[in-house]
Structure formats: C-alpha cells, structure tokens
C-alpha positions in Angstrom: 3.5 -16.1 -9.6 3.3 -13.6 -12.3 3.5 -14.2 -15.8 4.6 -12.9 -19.3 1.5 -10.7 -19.6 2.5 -9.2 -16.4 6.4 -8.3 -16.9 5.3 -6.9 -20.5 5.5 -3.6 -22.5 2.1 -3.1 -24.4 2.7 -0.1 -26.4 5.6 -1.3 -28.5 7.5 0.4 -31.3 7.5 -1.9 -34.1 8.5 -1.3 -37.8 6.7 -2.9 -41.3 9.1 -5.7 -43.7 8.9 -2.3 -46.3 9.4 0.3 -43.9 13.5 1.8 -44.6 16.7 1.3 -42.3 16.6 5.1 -42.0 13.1 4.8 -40.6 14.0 2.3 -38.2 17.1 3.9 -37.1 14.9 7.0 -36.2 12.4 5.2 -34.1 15.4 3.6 -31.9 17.2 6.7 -31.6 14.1 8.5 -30.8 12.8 6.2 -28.3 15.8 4.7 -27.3 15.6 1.4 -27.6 17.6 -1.5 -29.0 15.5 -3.5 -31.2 12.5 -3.4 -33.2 9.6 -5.9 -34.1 9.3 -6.2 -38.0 5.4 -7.5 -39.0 4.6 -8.3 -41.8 1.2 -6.4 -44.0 -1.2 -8.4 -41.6 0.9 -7.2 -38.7 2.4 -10.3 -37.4 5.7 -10.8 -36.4 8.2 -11.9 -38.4 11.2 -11.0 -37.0 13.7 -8.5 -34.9 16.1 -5.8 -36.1 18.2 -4.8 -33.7 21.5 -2.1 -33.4 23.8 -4.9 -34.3 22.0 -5.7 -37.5 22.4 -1.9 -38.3 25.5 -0.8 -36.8 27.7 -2.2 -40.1 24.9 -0.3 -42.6 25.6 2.9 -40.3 29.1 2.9 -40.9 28.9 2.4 -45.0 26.3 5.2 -45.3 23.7 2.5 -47.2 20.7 3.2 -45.4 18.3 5.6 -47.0 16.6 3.2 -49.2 17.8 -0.3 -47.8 14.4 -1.7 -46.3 14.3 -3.5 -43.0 13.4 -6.6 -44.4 16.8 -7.2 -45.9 18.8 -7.0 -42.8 16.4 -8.1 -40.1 16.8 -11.5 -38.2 13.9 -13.8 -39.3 14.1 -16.3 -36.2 11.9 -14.6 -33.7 11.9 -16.4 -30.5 8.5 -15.0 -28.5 6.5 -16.3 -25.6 3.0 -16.5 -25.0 1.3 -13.8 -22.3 0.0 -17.1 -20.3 3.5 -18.2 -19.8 5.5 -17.9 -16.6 8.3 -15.9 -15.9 10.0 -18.7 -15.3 9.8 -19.7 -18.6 10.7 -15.9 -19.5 13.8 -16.5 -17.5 14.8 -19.9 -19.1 13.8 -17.9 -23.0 16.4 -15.4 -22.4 18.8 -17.4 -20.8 18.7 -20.2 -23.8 18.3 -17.6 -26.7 21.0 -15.5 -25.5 18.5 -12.2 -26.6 17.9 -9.1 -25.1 13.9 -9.1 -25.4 10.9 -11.3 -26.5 7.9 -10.4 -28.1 4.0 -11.5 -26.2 2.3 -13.1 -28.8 -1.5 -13.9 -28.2 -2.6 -16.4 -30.9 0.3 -14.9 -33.3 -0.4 -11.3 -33.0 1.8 -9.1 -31.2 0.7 -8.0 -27.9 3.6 -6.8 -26.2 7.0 -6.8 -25.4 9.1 -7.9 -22.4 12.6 -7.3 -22.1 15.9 -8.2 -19.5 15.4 -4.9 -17.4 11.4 -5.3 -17.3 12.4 -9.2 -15.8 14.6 -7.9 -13.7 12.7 -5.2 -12.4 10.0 -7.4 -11.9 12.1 -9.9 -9.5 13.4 -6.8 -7.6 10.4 -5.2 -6.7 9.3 -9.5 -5.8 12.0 -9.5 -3.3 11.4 -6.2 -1.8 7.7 -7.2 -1.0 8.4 -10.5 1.0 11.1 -8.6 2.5 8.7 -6.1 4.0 6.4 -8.5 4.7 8.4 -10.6 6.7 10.2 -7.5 8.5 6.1 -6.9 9.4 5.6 -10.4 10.8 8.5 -10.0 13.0 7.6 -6.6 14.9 4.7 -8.1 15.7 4.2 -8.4 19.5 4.5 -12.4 20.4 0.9 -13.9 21.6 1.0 -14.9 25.2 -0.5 -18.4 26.4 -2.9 -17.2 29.0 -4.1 -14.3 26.6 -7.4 -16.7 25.7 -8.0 -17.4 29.4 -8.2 -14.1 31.0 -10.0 -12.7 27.8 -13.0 -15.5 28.7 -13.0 -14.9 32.3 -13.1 -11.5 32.1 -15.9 -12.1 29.2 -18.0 -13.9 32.2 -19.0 -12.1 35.0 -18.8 -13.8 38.8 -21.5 -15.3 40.6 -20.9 -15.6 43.9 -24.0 -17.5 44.4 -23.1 -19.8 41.7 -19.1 -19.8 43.0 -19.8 -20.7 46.3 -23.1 -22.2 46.9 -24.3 -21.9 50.9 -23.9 -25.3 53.2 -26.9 -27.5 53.0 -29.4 -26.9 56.5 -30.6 -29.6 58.3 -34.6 -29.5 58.7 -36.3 -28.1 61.7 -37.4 -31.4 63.0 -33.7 -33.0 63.1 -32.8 -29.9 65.9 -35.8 -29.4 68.1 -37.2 -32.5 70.5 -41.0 -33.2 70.0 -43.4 -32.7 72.5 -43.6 -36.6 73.0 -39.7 -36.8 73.9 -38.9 -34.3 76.5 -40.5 -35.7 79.8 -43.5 -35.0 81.8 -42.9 -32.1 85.0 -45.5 -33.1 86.8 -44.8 -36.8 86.9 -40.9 -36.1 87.9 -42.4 -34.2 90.9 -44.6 -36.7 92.1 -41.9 -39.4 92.3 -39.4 -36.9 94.0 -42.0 -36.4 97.1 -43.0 -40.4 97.3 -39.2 -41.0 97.5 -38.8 -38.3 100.4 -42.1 -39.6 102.2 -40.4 -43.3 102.1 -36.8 -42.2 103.4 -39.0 -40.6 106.4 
C-alpha cells in the first residue's frame, strides 16, 4: 500500500507571506499550476493561495504591490508522508481541495495533488491487471507431473524389480548314496527266485 510520501511532488513551488500577488501570479502562470504554498520566514506553511483567491485581484488591476499574505487562505489542511493514501483519498474528499501539502514534523516536504492520486491508482490497477492476465497464460500443472518426474529421476533395477525364484539346495533334488538300492543284492534275489521256480 503506498503512502503520502509516495504519491507526492518534492520540488514544490511555494511563495513567502511578503512575497507580492504579481510574484505569485508569475510562478502559476509560469509553471502552470493552480495553487501555491505560502511559508512563513522559518519556512513553514501557513497557508494556500490559489487562482480563485486571485482571480477577483486580476480583474481590478490591484496586484502589483498587494502581498500574498492578504489574500491567501490561512486553514491549510496537509497530511503527513507516513499517511496512507487512503487517508489522502478521504482528505480530499472531506476538504473539498485540489491538493495537500506533505508535512514532516511541520516543514514542508512535498506536495500531492488529485491528478498525482489519481495517477497513482491507475498505474495500481494496470499492474494487478497484468499480473493476473500473467497467471492465467500460464500452462495448468498436471497431476502425474511429480510422478513421472521421480521415476524418471530413479533409474530401473531389474535385479531389484524382479528378484530371481528362491532354489532349493542340492541335497533336497539328488538321492544319497544310502537311499538308492544295492545292484548286487537285487541280482542275487532275482537268480535264488529262478533256481526255486525250477
């Protein structure tokens, strides 16, 4: 959220309470502006002459020696450079005037006026804008994005992946000598049953 120091003008025009109408009337014209800050000999403010105070002075031709003093308006309604521009906002809308002085401990820093707020809230707008138009070209995040990324990340391992079937020890698949039976001892019963039959 920006604030009062960041919407302000810092070099401001000002005039002095002795300074003349004419002199003031030549700073507007040649910077062409509205209204000018009046300080005082220790240059603080003390008020705000503007084209309407000097429009009716114009017109009678009394302004060569008239001083500023005499026709500015003493209540000067300011803000502080801390304050939001929310309160800038609610300033201008309450005090019905076209700019406010910055003050910083009651000197004069700056200036902000209507265009400078409302420039400031334009050039707000136009940033989210963009930044939202951003978000939404951006390419939607698929759900099996984190998957494949971590299996591709880990390479196979087929001996790992599928381990060989278990193999039954030697002894389980060949007899012993003790268990397959005696030749010899076959044959010898084979003739005694033949000699018998005979």
């Amino acid at each position: 959220m920006f604030k009062a120091k960041d919407l302000m003008t810092t070099q401001v025009v000002t005039v002095n309470v002795d300074d003349t109408i004419d002199h003031a009337i030549t700073l507007m014209v040649r910077h062409r502006i509205s209204g000018l800050p009046v300080l005082d000999r220790e240059g603080r403010p003390v008020g705000i002459i503007s084209e309407f105070d000097l429009l009716e002075l114009i017109c009678e031709g009394r302004t060569e020696h008239d001083k500023v003093s005499h026709y500015m308006s003493p209540e000067l309604f300011g803000v502080a450079e801390e304050d939001s521009w929310v309160a800038v906002v609610d300033a201008f809308r309450s005090k019905r005037v076209r700019r406010l002085p910055v003050l910083r401990d009651g000197k004069l820093i700056g200036i902000v006026t209507r265009h400078d707020l409302m420039h400031a809230i334009r050039d707000a707008r136009q940033r989210v804008r963009q930044q939202l138009a951003q978000q939404a070209c951006k390419p939607p995040r698929q759900a099996g994005a984190e998957t494949a990324t971590a299996a591709r990340a880990e390479p196979a391992n087929p001996a790992r992946d599928n381990p060989p079937e278990p193999v039954a020890p030697a002894m389980d698949r060949v007899e012993t000598i003790n268990e397959q039976p005696d030749r010899r001892t076959t044959m010898a019963a084979s003739f005694s049953a033949a000699e018998d039959k005979a």
